[in-house]
C-alpha positions as CSV (number, residue, x, y, z in Angstrom):
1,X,3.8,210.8,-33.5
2,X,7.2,209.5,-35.2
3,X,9.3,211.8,-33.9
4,X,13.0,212.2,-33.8
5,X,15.4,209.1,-32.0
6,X,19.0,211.3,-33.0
7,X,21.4,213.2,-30.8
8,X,21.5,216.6,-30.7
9,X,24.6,216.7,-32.3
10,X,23.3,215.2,-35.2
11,X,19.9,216.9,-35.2
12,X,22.0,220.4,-35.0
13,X,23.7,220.1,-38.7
14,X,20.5,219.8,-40.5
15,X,18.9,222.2,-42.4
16,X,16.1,223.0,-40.5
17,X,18.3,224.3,-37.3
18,X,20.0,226.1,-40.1
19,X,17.1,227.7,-41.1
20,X,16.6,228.2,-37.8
21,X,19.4,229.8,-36.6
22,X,19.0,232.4,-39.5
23,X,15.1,233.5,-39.0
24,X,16.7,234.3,-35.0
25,X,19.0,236.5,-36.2
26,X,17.4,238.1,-39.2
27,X,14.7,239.0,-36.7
28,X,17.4,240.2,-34.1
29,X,16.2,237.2,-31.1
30,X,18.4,235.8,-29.2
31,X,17.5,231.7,-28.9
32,X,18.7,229.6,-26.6
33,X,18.5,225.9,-25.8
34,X,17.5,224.7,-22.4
35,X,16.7,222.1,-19.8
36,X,17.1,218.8,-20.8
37,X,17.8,219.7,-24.2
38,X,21.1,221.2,-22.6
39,X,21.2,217.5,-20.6
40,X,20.7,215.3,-23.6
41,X,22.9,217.4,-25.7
42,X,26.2,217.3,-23.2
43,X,25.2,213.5,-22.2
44,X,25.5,212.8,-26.2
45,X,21.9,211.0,-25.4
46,X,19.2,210.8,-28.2
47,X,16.3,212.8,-27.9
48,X,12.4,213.6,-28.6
49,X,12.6,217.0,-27.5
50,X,14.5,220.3,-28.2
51,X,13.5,223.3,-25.7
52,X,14.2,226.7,-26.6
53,X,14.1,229.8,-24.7
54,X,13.6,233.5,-25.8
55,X,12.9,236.4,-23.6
56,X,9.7,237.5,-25.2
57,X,6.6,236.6,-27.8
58,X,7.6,232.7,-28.2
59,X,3.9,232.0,-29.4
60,X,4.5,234.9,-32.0
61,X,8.5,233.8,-33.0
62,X,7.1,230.1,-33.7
63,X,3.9,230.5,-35.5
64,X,6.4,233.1,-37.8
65,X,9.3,230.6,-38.4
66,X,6.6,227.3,-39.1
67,X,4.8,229.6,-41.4
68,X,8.5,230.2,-43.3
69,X,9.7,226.7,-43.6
70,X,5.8,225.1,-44.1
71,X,5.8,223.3,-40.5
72,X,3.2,222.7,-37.8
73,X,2.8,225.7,-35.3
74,X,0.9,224.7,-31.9
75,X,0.6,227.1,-29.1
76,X,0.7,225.3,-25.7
77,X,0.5,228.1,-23.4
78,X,-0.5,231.5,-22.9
79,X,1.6,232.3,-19.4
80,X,4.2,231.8,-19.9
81,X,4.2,231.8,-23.8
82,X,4.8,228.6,-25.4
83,X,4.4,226.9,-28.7
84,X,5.8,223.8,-30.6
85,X,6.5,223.5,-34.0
86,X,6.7,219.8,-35.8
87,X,8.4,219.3,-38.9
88,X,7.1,216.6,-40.3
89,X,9.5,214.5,-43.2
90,X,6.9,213.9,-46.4
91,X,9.8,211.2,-47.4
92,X,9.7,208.5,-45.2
93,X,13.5,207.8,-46.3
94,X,14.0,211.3,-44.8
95,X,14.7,211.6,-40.5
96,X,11.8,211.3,-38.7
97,X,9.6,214.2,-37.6
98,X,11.1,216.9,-35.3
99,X,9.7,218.5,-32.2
100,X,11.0,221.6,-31.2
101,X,9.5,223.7,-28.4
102,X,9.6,227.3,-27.6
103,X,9.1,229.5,-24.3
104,X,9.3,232.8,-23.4
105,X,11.4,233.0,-20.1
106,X,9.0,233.0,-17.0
107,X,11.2,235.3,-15.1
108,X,13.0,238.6,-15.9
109,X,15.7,237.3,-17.1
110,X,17.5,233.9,-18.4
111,X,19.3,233.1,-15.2
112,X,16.8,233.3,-13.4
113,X,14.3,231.6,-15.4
114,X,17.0,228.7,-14.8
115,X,16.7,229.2,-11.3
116,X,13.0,228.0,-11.4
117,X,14.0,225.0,-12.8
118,X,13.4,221.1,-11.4
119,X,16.9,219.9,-10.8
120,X,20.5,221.4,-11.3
121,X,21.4,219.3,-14.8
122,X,18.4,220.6,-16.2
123,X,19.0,224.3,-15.2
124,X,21.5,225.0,-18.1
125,X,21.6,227.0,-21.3
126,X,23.3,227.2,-24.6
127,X,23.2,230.2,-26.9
128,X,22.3,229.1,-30.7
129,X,25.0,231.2,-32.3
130,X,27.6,228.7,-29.4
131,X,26.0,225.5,-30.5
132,X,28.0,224.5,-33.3
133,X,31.2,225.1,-31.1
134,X,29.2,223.0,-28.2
135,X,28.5,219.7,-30.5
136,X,31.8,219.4,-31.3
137,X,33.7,220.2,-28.3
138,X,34.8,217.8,-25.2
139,X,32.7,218.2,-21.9
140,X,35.6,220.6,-20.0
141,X,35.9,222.6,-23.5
142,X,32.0,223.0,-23.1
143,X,32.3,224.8,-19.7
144,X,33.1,227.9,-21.2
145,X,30.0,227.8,-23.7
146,X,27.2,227.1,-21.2
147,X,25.6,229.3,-19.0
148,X,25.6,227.1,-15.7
149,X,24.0,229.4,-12.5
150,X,23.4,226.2,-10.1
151,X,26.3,224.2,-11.0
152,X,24.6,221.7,-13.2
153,X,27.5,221.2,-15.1
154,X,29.7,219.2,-12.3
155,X,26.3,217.5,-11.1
156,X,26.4,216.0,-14.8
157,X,29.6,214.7,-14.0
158,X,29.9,213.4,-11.5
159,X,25.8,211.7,-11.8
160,X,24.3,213.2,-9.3
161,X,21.1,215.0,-8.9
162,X,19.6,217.8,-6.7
163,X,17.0,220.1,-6.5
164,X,17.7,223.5,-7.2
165,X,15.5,224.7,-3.7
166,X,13.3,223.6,-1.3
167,X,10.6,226.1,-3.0
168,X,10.9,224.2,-6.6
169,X,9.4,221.1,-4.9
170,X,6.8,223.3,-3.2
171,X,6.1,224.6,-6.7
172,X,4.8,222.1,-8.6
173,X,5.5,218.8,-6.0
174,X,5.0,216.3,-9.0
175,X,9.3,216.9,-9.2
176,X,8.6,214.5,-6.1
177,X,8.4,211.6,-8.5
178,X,10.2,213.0,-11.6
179,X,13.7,213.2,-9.7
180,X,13.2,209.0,-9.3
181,X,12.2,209.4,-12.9
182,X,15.5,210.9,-14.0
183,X,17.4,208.5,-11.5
184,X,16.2,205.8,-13.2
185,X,16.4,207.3,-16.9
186,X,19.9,208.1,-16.3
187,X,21.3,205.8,-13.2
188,X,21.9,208.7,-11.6
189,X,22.4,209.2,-7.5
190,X,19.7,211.6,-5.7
191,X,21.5,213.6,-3.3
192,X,20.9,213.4,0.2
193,X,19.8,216.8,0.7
194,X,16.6,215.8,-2.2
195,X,15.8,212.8,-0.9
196,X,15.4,214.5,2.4
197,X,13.1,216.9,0.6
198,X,10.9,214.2,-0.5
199,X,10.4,212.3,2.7
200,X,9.6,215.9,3.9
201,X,6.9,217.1,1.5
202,X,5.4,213.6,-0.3
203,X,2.5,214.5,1.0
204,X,1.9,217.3,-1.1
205,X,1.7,214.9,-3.9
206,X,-1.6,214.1,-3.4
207,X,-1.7,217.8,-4.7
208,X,-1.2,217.1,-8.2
209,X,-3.4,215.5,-11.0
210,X,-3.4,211.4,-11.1
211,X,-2.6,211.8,-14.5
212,X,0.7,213.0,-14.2
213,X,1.3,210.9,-11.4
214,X,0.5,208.2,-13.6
215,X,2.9,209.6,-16.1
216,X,6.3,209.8,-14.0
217,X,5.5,206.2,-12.4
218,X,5.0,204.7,-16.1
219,X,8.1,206.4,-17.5
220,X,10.1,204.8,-14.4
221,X,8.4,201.5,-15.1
222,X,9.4,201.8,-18.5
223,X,12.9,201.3,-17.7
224,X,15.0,198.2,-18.4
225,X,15.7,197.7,-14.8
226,X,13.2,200.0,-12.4
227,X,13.0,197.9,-9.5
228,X,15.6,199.7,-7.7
229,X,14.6,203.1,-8.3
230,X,11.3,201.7,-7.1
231,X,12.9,199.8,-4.1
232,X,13.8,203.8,-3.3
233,X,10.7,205.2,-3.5
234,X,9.1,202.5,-1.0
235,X,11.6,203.2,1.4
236,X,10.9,207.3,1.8
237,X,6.8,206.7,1.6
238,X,6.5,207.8,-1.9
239,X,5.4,204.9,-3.7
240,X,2.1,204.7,-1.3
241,X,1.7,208.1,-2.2
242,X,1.2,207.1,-5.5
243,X,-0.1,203.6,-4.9
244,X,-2.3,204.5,-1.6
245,X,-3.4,200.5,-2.0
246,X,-0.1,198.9,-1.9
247,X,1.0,197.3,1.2
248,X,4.9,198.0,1.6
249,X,5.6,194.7,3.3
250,X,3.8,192.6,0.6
251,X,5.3,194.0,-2.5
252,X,6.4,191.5,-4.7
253,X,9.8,192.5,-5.2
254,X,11.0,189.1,-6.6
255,X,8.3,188.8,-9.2
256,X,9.1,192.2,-10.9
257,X,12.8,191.2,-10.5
258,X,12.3,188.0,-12.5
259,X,10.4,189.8,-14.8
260,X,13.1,192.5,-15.6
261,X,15.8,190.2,-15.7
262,X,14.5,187.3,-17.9
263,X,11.3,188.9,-20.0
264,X,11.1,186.2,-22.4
265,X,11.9,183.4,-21.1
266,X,14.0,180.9,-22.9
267,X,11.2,178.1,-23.4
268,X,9.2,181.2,-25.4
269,X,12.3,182.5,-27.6
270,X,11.4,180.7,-30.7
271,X,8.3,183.3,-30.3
272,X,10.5,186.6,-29.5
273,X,9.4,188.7,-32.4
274,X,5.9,187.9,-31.7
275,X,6.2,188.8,-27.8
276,X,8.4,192.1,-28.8
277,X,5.3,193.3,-30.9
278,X,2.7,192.2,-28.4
279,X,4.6,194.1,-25.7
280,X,5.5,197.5,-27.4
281,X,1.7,197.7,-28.0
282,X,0.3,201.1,-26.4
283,X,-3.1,201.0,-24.4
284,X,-3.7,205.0,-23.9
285,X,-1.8,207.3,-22.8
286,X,1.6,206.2,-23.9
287,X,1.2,203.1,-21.7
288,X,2.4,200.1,-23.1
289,X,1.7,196.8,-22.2
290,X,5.0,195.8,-21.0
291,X,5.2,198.6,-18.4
292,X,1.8,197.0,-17.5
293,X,3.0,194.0,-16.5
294,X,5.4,195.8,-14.4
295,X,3.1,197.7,-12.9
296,X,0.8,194.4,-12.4
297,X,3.7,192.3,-11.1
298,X,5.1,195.4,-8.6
299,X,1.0,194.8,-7.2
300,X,0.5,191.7,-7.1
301,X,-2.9,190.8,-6.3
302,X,-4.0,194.0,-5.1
303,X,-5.6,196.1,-8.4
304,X,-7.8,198.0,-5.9
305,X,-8.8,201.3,-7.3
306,X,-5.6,201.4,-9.5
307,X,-7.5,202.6,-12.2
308,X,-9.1,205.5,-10.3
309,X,-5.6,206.2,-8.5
310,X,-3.7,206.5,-12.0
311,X,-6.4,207.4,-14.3
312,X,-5.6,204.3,-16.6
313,X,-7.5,203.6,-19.4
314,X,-9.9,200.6,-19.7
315,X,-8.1,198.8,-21.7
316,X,-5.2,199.1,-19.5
317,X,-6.8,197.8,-16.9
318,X,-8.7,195.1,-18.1
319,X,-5.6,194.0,-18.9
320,X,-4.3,194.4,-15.6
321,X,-7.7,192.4,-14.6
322,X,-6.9,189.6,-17.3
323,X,-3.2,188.8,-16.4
324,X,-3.9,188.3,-12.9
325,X,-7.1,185.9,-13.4
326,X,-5.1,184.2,-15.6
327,X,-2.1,183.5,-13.8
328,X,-4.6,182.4,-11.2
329,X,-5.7,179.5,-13.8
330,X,-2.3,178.6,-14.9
331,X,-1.0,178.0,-11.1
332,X,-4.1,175.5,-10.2
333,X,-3.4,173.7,-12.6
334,X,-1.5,170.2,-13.0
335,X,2.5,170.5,-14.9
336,X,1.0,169.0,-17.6
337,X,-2.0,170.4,-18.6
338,X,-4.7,168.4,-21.3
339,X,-5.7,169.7,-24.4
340,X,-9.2,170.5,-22.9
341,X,-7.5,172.8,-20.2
342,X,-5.2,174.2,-23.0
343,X,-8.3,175.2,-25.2
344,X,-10.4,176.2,-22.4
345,X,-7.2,178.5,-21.4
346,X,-7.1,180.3,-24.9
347,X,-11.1,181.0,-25.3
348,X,-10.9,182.9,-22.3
349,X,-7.1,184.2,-22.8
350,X,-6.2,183.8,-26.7
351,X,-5.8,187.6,-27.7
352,X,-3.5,188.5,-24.4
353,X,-2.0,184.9,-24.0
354,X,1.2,186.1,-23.9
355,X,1.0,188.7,-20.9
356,X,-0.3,186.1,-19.1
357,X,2.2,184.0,-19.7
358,X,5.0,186.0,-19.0
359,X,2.8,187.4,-16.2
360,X,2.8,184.0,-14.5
361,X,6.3,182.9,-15.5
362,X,7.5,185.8,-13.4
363,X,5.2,185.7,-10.4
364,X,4.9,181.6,-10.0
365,X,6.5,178.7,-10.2
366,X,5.5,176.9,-13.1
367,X,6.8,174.6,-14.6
368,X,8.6,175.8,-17.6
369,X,7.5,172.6,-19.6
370,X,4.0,173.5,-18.7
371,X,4.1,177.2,-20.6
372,X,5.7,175.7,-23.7
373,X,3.2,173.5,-23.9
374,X,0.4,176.1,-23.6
375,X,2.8,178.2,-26.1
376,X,3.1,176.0,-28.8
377,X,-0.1,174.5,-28.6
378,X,-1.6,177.9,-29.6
379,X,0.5,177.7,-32.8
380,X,0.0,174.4,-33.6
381,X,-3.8,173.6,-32.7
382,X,-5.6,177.3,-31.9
383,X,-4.2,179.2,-34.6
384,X,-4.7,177.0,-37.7
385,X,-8.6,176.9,-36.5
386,X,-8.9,181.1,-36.4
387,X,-7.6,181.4,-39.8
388,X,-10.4,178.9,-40.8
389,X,-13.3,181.5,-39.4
390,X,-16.0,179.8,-38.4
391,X,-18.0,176.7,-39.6
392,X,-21.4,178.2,-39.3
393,X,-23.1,182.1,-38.4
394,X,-26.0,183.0,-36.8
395,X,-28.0,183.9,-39.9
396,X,-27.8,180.1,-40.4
397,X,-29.6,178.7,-37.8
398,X,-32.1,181.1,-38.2
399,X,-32.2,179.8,-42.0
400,X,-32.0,176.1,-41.3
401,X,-33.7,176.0,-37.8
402,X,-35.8,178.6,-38.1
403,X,-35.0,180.3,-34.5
404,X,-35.5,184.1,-33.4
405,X,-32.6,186.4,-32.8
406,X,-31.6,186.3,-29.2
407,X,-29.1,184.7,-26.5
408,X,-30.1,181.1,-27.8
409,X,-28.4,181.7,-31.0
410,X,-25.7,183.1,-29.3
411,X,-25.3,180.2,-27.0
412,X,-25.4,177.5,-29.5
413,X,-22.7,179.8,-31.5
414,X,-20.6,179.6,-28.5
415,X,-21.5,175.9,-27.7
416,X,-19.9,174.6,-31.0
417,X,-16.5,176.9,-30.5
418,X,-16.0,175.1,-27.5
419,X,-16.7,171.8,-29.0
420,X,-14.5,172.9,-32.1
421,X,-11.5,173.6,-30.0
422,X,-12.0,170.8,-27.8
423,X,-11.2,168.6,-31.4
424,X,-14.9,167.7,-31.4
425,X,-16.3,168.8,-34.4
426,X,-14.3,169.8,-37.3
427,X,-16.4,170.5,-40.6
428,X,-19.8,172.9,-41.3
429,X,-22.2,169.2,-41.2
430,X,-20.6,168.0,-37.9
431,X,-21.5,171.6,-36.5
432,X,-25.2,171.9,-38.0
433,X,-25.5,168.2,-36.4
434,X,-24.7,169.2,-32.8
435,X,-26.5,172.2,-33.2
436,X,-30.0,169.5,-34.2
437,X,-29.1,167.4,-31.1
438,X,-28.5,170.6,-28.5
439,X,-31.9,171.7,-29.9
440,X,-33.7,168.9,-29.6
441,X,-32.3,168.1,-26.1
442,X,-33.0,171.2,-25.1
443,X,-36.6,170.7,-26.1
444,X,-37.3,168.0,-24.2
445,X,-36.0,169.4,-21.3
446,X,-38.7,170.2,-18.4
């Protein structure tokens, strides 16, 4: 979904917070914005998500105001109520779709539905009819508009973060991994008193699904710089929670490190745009494939049972699967690799050459000449033959050779690629010929 990239204090002076802000009061509810909306908004950060609180019937109160300004109603939960309404932009000159949640408070009242919140800087809350004043005020202006019960306000200040109680964790313990999350999101601190919360109770993280799990470790991963935020979570025993398979004193800190701080290198720059694209690519899940290399690189050559552990799709982890087997070739080989190792590299690699590549630039210690070489020779030699498509099909050597359908054909078929990259044969004749003399050898064969 395209959804919103703005601030808060841009996304509240349009008109569908307008419109908005007068269905609340024409039906006599008092809205309020919450969590991290509160965060985001006071940060000045740009934002996905706008939570909203109300004290009753939230399903009800957004099904009603999608319904008046033609939007998207989708109820998420029955207990406590919750529903999100997307406004989607017909004009693709227009802002980009916006997300806006709304829940009924899960407690009596709003304070203490703040209570049963994650962290302190997400335990605050703005009153709509305040949030024009809010946007355009300074931080210490803002104190006087938000309603602050756990001191959120001076945590945001000063960048530090804490769980509101020892119970929250116990609640849902999946705030284990989302207070690294937020550290790294934000390059915040984590207090003292949390981090002694999570060496306490990171075994009650095996409590919660794999999926989110997987879901807080790929939005840390995500991060320019996560190795230290990682680096962290080794050193309490929460990363092996996550990660049963990784071994603490084998983790290949300096590979990930190289990796964060020199993506592309400079011997693939001319190719940049290419890699960007190839990199922002999603394989499930919101998983990309540069947070898989991350997560590949922080493993090294131990994928056992990664998939199960983080409920990764296939794709993700053949990918996984592919970058480390082809690092594997790129190592054993000579500086200087010939243009049959080259070809033989991209029939097995071609489609995910470049995680490889940048998988093997940051783990070994190749010689840079060596991956330009592979790089450019892609461009210059592979390339120019794909666009061609190939010399000759299947339905042709059943047509000229008269052979059945089956793994024959497909070997021949496979046969001449290799022979085509390898510069052997480069026209439709020169291909039907091998395929005559592979025939006829094999026939005399015992």
């Amino acid at each position: 979904m395209n959804t919103t990239t703005e601030t808060l204090q841009e996304i509240f002076g349009n008109q569908t917070m307008q419109a908005l802000g007068n269905f609340a009061n024409a039906r006599g509810v008092r809205l309020y914005l919450v969590g991290g909306s509160v965060r985001d908004l006071l940060l000045k950060r740009q934002t996905a998500d706008i939570d909203f609180a109300l004290a009753s019937d939230a399903i009800r109160f957004a099904k009603a105001f999608a319904n008046s300004i033609g939007a998207i109603c989708i109820a998420l939960e029955k207990n406590p109520s919750t529903a999100r309404v997307i406004v989607k932009q017909h004009d693709a000159s227009q802002r980009p779709s916006l997300s806006m949640d709304f829940a009924q408070f899960r407690a009596a009242s709003l304070t203490e539905d703040l209570r049963l919140r994650d962290l302190t800087i997400n335990a605050m809350a703005i009153a709509f009819e305040n949030m024009a004043s809010v946007t355009h005020n300074t931080c210490e202006q803002n104190s006087f508009q938000v309603i602050d019960p756990c001191g959120g306000m001076k945590d945001l200040e000063i960048g530090l973060l804490q769980f509101l109680s020892e119970q929250v964790v116990r609640a849902d313990p999946a705030r284990l991994l989302r207070i690294y999350r937020f550290a790294a999101q934000l390059d915040f601190k984590i207090s003292e008193g949390a981090i002694d919360l999570v060496t306490k109770h990171r075994s009650l993280l095996s409590n919660v699904a794999s999926e989110r799990c997987r879901d807080e470790l790929m939005k840390i991963l995500s991060v320019k710089k996560a190795t230290p935020y990682l680096q962290q979570m080794e050193a309490v025993g929460l990363l092996a929670q996550v990660l049963p398979s990784i071994k603490a004193t084998c983790i290949p800190w300096r590979s990930l490190e190289n990796f964060e701080e020199n993506p592309i290198p400079i011997e693939f720059h001319v190719h940049r745009n290419q890699i960007n694209g190839y990199l922002r690519e999603e394989l499930g899940d919101g998983v990309n494939r540069r947070s898989l290399i991350k997560l590949s690189l922080l493993l090294g050559d131990n994928l056992t049972d990664v998939d199960v552990h983080l409920r990764l799709s296939r794709k993700a982890t053949q990918l996984m699967k592919i970058l480390l087997s082809g690092s594997k070739v790129l190592k054993n080989k000579n500086p200087q690799l010939t243009h049959k190792q080259i070809t033989h590299f991209f029939s097995t690699y071609a489609f995910d050459r470049w995680g490889v590549l940048l998988y093997a630039a940051a783990s070994h210690s190749i010689d840079p000449a060596s991956l330009k070489q592979i790089a450019d020779a892609y461009d210059k030699h592979i390339l120019p033959i794909y666009k061609q498509g190939k010399l000759i099909t299947g339905k042709d050597l059943i047509k000229k050779f008269k052979l059945k359908r089956g793994k024959r054909i497909g070997w021949l078929l496979q046969e001449i690629e290799r022979r085509r990259f390898n510069g052997e044969i480069r026209t439709r004749e020169e291909a039907l010929d091998t395929v005559a003399a592979l025939i006829q050898q094999s026939n005399r064969s015992p």
